[in-house]
C-alpha positions as CSV (number, residue, x, y, z in Angstrom):
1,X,15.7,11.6,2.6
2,X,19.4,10.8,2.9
3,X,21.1,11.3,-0.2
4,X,24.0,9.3,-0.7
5,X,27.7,10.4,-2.3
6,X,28.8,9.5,-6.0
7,X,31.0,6.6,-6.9
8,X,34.0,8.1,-8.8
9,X,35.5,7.3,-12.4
10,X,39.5,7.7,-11.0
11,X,40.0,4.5,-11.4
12,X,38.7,4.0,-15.3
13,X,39.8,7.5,-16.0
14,X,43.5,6.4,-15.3
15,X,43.5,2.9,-17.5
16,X,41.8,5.4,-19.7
17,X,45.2,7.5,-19.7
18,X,47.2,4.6,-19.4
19,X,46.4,3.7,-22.9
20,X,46.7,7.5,-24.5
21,X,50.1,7.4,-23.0
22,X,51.3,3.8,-24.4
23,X,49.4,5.7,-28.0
24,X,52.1,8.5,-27.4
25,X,55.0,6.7,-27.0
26,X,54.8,4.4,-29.7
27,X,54.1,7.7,-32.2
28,X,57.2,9.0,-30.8
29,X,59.0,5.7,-31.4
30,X,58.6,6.2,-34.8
31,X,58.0,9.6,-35.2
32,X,59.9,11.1,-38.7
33,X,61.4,14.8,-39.8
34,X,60.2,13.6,-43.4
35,X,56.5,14.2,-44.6
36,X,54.3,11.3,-43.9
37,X,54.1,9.2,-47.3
38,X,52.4,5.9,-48.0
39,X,55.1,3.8,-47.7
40,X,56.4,5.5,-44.5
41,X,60.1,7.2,-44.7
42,X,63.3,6.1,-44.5
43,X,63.1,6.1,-40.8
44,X,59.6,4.8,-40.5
45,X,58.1,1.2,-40.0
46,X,54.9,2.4,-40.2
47,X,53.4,5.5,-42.3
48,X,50.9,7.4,-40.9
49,X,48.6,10.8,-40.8
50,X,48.6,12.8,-37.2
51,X,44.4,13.0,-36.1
52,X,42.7,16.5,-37.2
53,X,42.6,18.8,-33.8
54,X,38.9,20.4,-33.6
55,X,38.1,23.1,-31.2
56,X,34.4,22.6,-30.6
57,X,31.9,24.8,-27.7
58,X,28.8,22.2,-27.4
59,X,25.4,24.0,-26.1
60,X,23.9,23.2,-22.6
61,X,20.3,21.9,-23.1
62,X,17.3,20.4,-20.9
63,X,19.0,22.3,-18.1
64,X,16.7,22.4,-15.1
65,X,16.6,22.5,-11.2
66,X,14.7,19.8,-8.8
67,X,14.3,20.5,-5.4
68,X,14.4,17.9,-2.3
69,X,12.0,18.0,0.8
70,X,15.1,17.8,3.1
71,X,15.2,20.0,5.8
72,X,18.0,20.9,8.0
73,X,17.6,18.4,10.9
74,X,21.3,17.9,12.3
75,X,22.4,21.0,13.2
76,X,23.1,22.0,17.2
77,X,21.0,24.8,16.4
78,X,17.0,25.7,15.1
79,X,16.7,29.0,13.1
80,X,13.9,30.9,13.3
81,X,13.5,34.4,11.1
82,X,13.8,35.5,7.7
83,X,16.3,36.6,5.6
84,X,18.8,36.8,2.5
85,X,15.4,35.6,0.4
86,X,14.3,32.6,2.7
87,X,12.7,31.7,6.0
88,X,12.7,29.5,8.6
89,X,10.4,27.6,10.5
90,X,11.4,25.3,13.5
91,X,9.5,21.7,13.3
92,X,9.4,20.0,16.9
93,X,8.2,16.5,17.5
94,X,7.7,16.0,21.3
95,X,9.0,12.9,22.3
96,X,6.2,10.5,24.5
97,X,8.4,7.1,24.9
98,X,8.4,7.8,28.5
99,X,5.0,8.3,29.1
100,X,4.1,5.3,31.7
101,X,0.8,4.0,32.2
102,X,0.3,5.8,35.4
103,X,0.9,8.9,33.6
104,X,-2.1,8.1,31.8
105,X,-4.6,8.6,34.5
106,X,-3.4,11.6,35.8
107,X,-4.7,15.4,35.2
108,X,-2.8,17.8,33.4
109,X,-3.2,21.0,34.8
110,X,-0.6,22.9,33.0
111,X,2.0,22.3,29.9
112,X,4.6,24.6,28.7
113,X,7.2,23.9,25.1
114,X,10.7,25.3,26.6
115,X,12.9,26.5,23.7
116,X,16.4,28.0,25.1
117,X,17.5,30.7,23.0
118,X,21.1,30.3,21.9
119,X,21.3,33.8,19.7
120,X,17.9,36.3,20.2
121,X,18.0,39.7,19.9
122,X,14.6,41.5,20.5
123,X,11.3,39.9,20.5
124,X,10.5,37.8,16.7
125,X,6.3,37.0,16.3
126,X,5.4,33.4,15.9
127,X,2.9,31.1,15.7
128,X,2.5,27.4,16.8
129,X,0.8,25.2,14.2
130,X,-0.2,21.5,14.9
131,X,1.3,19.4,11.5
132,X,-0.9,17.1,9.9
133,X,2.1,14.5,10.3
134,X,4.6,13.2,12.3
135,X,8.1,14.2,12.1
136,X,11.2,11.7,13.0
137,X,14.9,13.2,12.7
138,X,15.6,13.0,8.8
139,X,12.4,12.7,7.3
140,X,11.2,14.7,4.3
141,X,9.0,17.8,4.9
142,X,7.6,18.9,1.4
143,X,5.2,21.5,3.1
144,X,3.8,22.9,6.5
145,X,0.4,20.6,6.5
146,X,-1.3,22.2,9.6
147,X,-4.3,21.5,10.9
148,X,-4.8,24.5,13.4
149,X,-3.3,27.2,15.2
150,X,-2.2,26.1,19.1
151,X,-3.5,28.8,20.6
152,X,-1.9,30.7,23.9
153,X,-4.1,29.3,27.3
154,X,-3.2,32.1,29.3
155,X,-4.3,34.9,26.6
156,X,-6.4,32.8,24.1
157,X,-4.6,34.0,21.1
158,X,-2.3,32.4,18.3
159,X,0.0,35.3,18.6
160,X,2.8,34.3,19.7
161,X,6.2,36.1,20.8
162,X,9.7,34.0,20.6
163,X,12.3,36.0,23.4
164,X,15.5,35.3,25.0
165,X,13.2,35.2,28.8
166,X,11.2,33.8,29.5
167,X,12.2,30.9,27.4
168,X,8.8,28.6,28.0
169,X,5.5,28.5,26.1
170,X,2.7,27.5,27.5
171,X,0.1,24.9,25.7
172,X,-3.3,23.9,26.0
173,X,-3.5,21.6,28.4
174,X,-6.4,19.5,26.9
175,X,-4.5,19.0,23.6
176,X,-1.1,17.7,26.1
177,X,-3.5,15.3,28.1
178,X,-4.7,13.8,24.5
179,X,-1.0,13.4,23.7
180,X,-0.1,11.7,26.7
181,X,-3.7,9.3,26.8
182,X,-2.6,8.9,23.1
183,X,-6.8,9.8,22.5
184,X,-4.7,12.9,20.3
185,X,-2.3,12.0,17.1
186,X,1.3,13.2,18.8
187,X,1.6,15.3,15.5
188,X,4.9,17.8,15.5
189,X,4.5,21.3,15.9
190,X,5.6,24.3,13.5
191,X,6.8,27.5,15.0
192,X,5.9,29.9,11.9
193,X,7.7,33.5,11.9
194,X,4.5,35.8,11.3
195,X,6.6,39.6,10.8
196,X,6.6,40.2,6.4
197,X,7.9,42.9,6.7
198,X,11.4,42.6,8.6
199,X,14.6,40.4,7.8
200,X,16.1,39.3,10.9
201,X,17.1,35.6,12.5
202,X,17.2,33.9,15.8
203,X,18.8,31.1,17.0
204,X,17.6,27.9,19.8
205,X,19.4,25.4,20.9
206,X,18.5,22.0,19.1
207,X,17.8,18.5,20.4
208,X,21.4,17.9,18.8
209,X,22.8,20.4,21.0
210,X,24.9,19.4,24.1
211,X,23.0,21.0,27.0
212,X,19.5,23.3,26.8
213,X,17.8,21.2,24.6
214,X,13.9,21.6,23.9
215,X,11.7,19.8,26.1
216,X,7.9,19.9,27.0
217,X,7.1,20.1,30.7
218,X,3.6,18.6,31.8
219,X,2.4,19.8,35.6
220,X,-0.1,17.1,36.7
221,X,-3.1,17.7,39.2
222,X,-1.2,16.9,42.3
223,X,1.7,18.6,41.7
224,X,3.8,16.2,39.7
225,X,6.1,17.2,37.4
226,X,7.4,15.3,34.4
227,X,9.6,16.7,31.3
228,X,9.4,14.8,28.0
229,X,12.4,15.4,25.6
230,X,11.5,16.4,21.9
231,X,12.1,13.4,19.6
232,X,13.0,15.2,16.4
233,X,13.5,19.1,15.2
234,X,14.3,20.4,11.9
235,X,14.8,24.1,10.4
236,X,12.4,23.7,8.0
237,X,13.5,26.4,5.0
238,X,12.1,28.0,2.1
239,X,12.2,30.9,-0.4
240,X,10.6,33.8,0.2
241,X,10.2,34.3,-3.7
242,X,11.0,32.5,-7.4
243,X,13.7,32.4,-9.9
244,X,14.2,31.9,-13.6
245,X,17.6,31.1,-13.0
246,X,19.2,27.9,-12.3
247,X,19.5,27.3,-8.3
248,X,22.2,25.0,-6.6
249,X,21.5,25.3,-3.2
250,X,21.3,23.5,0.4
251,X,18.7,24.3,3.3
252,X,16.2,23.9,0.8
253,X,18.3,21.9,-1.4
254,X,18.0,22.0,-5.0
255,X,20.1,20.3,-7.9
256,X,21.2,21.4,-11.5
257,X,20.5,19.4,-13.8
258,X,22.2,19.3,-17.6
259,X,23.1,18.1,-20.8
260,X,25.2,18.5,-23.3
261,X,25.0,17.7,-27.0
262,X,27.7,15.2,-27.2
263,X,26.3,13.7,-30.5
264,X,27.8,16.8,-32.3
265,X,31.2,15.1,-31.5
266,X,32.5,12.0,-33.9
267,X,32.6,9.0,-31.9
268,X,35.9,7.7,-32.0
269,X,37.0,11.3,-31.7
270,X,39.8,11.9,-28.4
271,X,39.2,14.4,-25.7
272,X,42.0,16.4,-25.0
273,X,40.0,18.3,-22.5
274,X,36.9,19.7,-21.9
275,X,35.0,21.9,-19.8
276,X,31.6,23.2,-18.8
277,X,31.0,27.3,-18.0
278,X,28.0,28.8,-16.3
279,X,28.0,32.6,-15.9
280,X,26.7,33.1,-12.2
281,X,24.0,36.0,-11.5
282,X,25.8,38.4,-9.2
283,X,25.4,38.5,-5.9
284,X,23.1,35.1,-5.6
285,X,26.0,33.6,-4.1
286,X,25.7,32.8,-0.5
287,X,26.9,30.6,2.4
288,X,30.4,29.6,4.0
289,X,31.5,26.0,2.5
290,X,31.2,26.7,-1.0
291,X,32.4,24.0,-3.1
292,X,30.0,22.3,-5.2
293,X,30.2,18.8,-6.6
294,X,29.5,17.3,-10.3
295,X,28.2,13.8,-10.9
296,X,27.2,11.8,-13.6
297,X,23.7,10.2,-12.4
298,X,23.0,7.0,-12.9
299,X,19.4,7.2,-13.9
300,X,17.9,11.0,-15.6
301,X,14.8,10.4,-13.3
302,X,14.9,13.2,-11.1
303,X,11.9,11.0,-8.8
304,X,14.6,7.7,-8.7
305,X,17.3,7.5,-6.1
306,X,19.2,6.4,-8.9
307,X,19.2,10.2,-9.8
308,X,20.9,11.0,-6.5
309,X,23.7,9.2,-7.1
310,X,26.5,8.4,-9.8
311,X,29.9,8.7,-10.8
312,X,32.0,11.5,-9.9
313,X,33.1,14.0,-11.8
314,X,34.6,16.7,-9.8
315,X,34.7,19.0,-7.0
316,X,35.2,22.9,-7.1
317,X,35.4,25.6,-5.0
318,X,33.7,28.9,-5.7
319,X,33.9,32.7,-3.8
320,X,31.1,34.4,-3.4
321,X,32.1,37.2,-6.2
322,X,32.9,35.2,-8.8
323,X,31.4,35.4,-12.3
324,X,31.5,31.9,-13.5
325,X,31.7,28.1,-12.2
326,X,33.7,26.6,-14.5
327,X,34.9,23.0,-14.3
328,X,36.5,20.1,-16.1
329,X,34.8,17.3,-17.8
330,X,37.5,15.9,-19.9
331,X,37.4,12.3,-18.5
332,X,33.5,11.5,-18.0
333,X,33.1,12.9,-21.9
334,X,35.4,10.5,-22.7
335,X,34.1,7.9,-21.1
336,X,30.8,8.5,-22.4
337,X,32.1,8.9,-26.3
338,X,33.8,5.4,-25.2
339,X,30.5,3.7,-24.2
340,X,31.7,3.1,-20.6
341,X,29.6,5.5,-19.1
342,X,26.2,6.1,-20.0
343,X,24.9,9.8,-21.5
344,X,22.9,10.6,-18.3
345,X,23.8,14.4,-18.2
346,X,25.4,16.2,-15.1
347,X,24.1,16.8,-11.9
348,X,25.9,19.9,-9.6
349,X,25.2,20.0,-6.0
350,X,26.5,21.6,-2.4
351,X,28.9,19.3,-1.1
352,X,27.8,17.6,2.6
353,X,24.0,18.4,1.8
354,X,21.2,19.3,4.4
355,X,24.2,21.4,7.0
356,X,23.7,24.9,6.6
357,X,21.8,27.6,4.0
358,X,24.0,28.2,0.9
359,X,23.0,29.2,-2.5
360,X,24.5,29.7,-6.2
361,X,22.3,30.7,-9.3
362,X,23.8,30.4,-12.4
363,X,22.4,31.5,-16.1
364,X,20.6,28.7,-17.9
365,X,20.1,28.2,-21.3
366,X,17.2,30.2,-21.6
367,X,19.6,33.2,-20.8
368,X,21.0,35.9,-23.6
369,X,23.4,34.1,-25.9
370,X,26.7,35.9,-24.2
371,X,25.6,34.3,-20.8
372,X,24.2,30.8,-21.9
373,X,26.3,28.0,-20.2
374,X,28.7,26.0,-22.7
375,X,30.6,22.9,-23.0
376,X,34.3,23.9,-24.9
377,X,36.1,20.8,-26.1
378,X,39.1,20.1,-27.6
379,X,39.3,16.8,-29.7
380,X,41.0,15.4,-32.4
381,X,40.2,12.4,-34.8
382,X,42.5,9.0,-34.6
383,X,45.9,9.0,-36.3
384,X,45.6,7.1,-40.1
385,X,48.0,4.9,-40.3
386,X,49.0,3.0,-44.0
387,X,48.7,-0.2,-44.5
């Protein structure tokens, strides 16, 4: 699933601010030291009464997260572990475009997956799984849909050890000859981390990667070799547990969804600023790039790829010990009060999706009152001018 950046309101948010500032100089034009009075003052061509300033904090409601089936399928490099509350699999979808026809009628005698280790320390328990599906670079993995464990020719077993040497593992050579006769679905294949008990990661070079990339190596009956390349791979991520809070995060990437209650403001009323604040739960924070970005979406369907885009609203930059995500909403309120842009809610999410595990969980509105996210506004109602 590819989801696509937001459009921004700049451009609407400066004629916007155009006309405020034409608005302020005319008032100072004619601006008096004498108290407004229905005939104006001496000084005056037109009397008038300054808008009423209101300092208003707006709840957060129908605040929820939706998750995306994306894995991480770009990267140089597969992951393969567990840790900081997630784990990940490795997806490989041996590649059979150069299988010829001749290739068809020969024997396979042996088959071996070769994944070159890029960062392995000590020996890490696996499985191979055969998926139920296919898997081309970029697609959508919602779950591992296996149909059975590939089980280890030369010991018989599913169990599995991934190691920095030797770096090959062998298959079954019948279910290799039904992928190459094509009399077996060429399915991908799920490397599953089996050890619950210990937090620790490896690292393999990707088909993305420059040199050492995985490939499956068929020995035919005869003694000819041939090396097929794997098509697509993916680090395919999720939590090890669940969360009340709200979740912004990439890997497995999920999205915040809000609203506010704008209809508590007066609809001619002018935004002077305004601002949304979520308290973060310490120590969720995690990842390198952390700057988030805020969009307007242009449909609240979270199942429409209208959701996944929209208009810009911001960008901001967090640090992993930070207590809230704050960030300014002056010009899409305005907008919206305006009946320019539609009342869709905000969305947050990681900026440049799907490269790398980062995570942010913020207190919803189902939190204790002091830690409840909040919209704070200041507005003020139009001038009254006499006739």
């Amino acid at each position: 699933m590819n989801l696509p950046p937001e459009r921004s309101v700049a451009a609407r948010a400066v004629a916007c601010r155009a006309v405020f500032a034409l608005a302020a100089l005319l008032a100072l034009a004619t601006c008096s030291s004498e108290p407004p009075s229905p005939v104006g003052s001496t000084s005056d061509l037109i009397g008038s009464e300054p808008g009423t300033v209101y300092q208003d904090t707006i709840s957060v409601f129908a605040d929820t997260v939706y998750a995306f089936d994306t894995p991480i399928a770009s990267d140089t490099e597969l992951e393969f572990g567990r840790s900081n509350g997630y784990t990940r699999t490795i997806v490989l979808q041996p590649g059979f475009s150069g299988v010829t026809s001749g290739e068809k009628t020969l024997v396979v005698a042996s088959a071996f997956l070769r994944l070159q280790p890029a960062s392995v320390t000590g020996s890490f328990p696996a499985r191979f799984y055969r998926l139920r599906d296919r898997y081309a670079e970029g697609d959508s993995i919602g779950s591992l849909d296996t149909l059975s464990a590939i089980l280890d020719p030369t010991t018989g077993s599913p169990t599995r050890a991934l190691q920095t040497f030797p770096e090959t593992y062998p298959l079954p050579p019948a279910l290799v000859q039904g992928w190459i006769r094509e009399d077996t679905v060429r399915t991908a294949i799920a490397v599953v981390y089996t050890d619950d008990v210990n937090d620790r990661l490896a690292t393999f070079s990707s088909q993305n990667a420059a040199v050492d990339r995985p490939v499956l190596t068929v020995n035919y009956v005869g003694g000819t070799q041939k090396s097929y390349a794997i098509s697509g791979d993916a680090t395919f991520i999720r939590p090890t547990g669940t969360a009340s809070d709200l979740i912004v995060a990439d890997g497995y990437v999920r999205r915040v969804y809000f609203r506010a209650h704008l209809d508590e403001l007066a609809a001619d009323a002018a935004v002077h600023t305004a601002r949304v604040r979520f308290h973060i739960v310490p120590g969720s924070a995690l990842g390198d790039n952390t700057t988030v970005v805020v969009y307007v979406p242009d449909s609240t369907d979270p199942a429409s790829k209208a959701f996944l885009t929209g208009q810009a609203v911001t960008e901001e930059t967090f640090a992993l010990t930070d207590e809230t995500l704050e960030f300014p909403v002056t010009n899409a309120i305005f907008l919206t009060l305006q009946g320019t842009l539609k009342d869709n809610g905000f969305v947050v999410r990681f900026k440049f999706e799907n490269t790398e595990l980062r995570q942010l969980e913020l207190n919803g509105s189902a939190a204790v009152d002091s830690l409840q996210p909040r919209v704070y506004i200041t507005s003020s109602t139009p001038a009254e001018f006499d006739p």
